[in-house]
N, C-alpha and C positions, 0 to 999 in steps of 0.2 A: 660316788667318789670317796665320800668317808669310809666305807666298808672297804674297799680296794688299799685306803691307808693304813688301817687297822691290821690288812692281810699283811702285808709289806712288812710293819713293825714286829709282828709276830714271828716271820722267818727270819727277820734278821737275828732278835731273841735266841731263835734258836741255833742260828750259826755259830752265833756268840756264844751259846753252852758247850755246843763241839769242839769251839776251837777252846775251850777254858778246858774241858775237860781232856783234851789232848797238851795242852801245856802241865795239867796235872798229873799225867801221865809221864810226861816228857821232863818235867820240871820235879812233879810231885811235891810241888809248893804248897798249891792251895786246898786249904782247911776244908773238913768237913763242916762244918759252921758256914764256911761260904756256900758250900754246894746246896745247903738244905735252905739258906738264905735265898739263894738263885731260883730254887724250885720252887719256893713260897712265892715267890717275884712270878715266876712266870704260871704258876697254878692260879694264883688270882689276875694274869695277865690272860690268861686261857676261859677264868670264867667270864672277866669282862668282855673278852672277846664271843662266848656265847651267845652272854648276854645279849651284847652288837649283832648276833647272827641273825639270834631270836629278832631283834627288832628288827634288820635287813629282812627277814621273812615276813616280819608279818608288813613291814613299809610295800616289802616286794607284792605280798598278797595283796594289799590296797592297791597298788599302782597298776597290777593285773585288773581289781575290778576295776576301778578306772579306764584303763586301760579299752576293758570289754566295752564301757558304757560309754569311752569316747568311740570306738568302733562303732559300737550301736547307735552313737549319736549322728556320725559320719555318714551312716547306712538310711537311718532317719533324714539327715540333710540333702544326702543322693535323690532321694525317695521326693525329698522336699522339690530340688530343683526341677527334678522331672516335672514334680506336677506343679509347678510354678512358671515353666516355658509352657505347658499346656496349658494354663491356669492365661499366663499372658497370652497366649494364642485368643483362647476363647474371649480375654477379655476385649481382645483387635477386635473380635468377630462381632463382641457385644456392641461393640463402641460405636462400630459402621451399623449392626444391626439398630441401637440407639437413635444413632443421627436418622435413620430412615422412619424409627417409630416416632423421631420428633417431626419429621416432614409430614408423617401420616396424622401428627396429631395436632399440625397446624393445620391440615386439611379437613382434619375430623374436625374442628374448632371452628374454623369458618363452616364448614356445615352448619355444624350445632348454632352457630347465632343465625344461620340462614332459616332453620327448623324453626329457631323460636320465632322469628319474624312472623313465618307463614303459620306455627302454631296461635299464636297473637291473632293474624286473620281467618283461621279456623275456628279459633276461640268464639270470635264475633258472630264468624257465620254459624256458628253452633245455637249462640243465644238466637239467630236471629230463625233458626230453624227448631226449636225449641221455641217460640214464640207460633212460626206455623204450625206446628203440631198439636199445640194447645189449641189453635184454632181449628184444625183438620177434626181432633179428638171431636172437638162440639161438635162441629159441623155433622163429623161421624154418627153422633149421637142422635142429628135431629133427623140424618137418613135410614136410620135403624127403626126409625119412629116410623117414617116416611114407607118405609120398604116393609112393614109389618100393615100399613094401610094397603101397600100394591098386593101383599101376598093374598089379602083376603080376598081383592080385585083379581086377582090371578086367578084362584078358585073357580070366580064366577064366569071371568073368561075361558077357563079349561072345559067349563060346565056345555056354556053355547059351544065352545069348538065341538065338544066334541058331539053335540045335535048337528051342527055342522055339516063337519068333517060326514055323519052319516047320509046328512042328504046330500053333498057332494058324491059319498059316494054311488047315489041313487041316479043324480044325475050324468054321472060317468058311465052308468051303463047304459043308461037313456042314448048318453052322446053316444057311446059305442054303435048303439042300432042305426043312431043318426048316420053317423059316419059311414057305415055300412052300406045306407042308402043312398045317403050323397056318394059315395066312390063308384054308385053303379049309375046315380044319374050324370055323373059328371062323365062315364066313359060312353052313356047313348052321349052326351050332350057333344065330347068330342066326333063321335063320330057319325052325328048331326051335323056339326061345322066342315067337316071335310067331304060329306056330301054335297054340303051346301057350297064349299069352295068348288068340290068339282062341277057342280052344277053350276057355278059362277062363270066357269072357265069355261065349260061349256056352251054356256049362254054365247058369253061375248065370243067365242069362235062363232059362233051360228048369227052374229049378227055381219053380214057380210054385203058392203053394197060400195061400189064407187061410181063416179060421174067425170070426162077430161075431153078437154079441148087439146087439138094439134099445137098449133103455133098460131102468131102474130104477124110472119114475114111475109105472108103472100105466096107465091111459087114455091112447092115441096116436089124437086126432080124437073128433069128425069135425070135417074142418075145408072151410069154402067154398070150396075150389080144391085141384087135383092138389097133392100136395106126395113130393118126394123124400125118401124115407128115410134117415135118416143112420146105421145100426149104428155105435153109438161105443163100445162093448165091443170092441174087439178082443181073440183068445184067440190066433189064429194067423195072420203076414203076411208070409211066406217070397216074397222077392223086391219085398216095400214096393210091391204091384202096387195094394191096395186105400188109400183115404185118408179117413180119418176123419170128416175136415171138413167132407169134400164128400159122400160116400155113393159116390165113383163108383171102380169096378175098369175100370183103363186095362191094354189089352193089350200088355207089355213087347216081343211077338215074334211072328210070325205065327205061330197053331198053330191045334188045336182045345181047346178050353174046354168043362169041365163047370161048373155054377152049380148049386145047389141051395138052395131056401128053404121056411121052416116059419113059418107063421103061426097065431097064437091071438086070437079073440075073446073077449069076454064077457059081452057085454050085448047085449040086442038089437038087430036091427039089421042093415045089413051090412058085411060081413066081406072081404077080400082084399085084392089089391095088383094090378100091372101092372110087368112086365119092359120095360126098353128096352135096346134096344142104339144106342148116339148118342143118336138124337133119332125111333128107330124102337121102335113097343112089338111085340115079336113076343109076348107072352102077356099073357094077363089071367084071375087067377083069384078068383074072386070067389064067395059065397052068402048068404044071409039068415037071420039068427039068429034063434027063433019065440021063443026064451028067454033067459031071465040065466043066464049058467054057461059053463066054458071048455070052447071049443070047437076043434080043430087042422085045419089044412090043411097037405099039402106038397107040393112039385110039386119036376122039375127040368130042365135043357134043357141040349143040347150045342149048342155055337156055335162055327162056323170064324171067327176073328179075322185082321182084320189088325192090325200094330204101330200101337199109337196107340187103336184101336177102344174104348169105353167101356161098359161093362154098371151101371147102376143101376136103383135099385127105387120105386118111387112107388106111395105110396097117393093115389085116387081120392075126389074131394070127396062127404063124408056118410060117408065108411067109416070105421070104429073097428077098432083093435085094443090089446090088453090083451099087458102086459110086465111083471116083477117080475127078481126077483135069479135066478130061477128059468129065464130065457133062454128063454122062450116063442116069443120070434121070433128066426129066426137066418137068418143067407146066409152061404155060403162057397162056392167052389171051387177050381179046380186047373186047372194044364195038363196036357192028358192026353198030347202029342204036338207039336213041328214041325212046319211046311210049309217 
């Protein structure tokens, strides 16, 4: 604003010469004297005013640098804020980040006194295992001792094993022969027992004998058709060849067979029975009672069987015969021989 006043006085200055020196002109009044007065006035009005320039220059050149370094201050403080909303950003980030390190280091903290607790109990159990180990160490010591007596025992034991071990192996081979001999006596011996079994079975088929009474009731017939005799008194049934229930003697074994039977009537009439072998009668014996009163018949037959072959006895329709406790009528036989 002073430089601006300074311009201002200086033109007026000089309007004021124009118009003097056109009234000089116009007038031709005023003096040389004035005019060189005037120009002295404004020649030292023109250097002070330089001088004013010069210092407006160099003020202006400070306020330029100024100027630059408030710019650059400005550009600095842009620069700042940025990294100060960043700056505050991170430190939000920190703060939450903070609070979670301080959660974690309350958590860490009640650890760490839970550690020393159990450190404190470890401690103890350390002394008290450090206290076994000074005991284990001796102990160690007096089986090193100990284990230096078994080794030289060891020695003497490897010594006898292995005399041993040689006569084991001597008698391994011994056993081997043994064995050898035993697997051959053992396969006569079984097959000594299964002669002897079949020889067993054998036997008891060849032991073949039975002995049987009729009945107890008195009167057997006459009845309208052949009927099979049932002897149900059995006395004797060596080999289960004869069956009760049926009347019929089944031959256990091919041989020859003796059969014998006795028959008693007692009223008139007639009298006997009929042999079959299967479903074959090879005998019939039979007669006519003229009286009442007990009368005997016996007859007997040798029969070659095969295994399986069936011998029973059948009374013939209209025949009667008479039985009491007394065993009036009987049939039994026997094997006499093999085939």
């Amino acid at each position: 604003m002073r430089a601006v006043g300074l311009l201002l006085l200086l033109l007026a200055l000089c309007g004021s010469g124009a118009q003097g020196e056109l009234q000089e002109t116009e007038t031709t009044k005023t003096t040389t004297a004035d005019i060189w007065a005037e120009m002295s006035l404004l020649r030292d009005m023109v250097e002070e005013l330089n001088a004013y320039v010069d210092l407006l220059q160099r003020e202006n050149s400070e306020l330029q640098t100024r100027l630059s370094s408030s710019e650059s201050k400005i550009e600095t403080l842009m620069s700042l804020e940025t990294r100060l909303t960043a700056t505050e950003s991170k430190t939000s980030d920190l703060e939450t980040e903070n609070a979670d390190l301080q959660t974690r280091l309350s958590s860490s903290e009640s650890k760490i006194e839970m550690l020393e607790r159990e450190n404190a109990v470890q401690a103890a159990d350390l002394m008290s295992l450090e206290t076994r180990l000074t005991a284990t160490e001796s102990k160690t010591s007096d089986l090193e001792t100990e284990n230096a007596v078994q080794a030289a025992d060891l020695m003497s034991l490897e010594t006898r094993l292995t005399a041993t071990e040689s006569k084991t192996s001597d008698l391994e081979t011994e056993n081997a022969v043994q064995a050898a001999d035993l697997m051959s006596l053992e396969t006569r011996l079984t097959a000594t027992m299964n002669r002897t079994s079949d020889l067993e079975t054998e036997n008891a088929e060849r032991k073949v004998a039975f002995y049987t009474g009729l009945t107890d009731s008195g009167h057997v017939g006459p009845f309208n058709t052949d009927t099979t005799l049932k002897y149900s008194k059995v006395f004797t049934n060596i080999g289960d060849a004869y069956n009760p229930s049926t009347g019929f003697f089944t031959a256990p074994v091919r041989g020859v067979y003796y059969f014998q039977f006795t028959i008693c009537g007692g009223q008139k009439g007639w009298m006997g029975l009929q042999v079959f072998k299967n479903n074959q009668r090879i005998m019939w014996n039979g007669e006519i009672k003229e009286e009442v009163g007990e009368e005997y018949m016996t007859n007997s037959v040798v029969l070659e069987l095969m295994a399986g072959d069936q011998i029973h006895l059948v009374l013939p329709w209209g025949y009667t015969l008479w039985d009491s406790s007394k065993n009036y009528n009987t049939f039994s036989g026997s094997l006499l021989f093999t085939l």
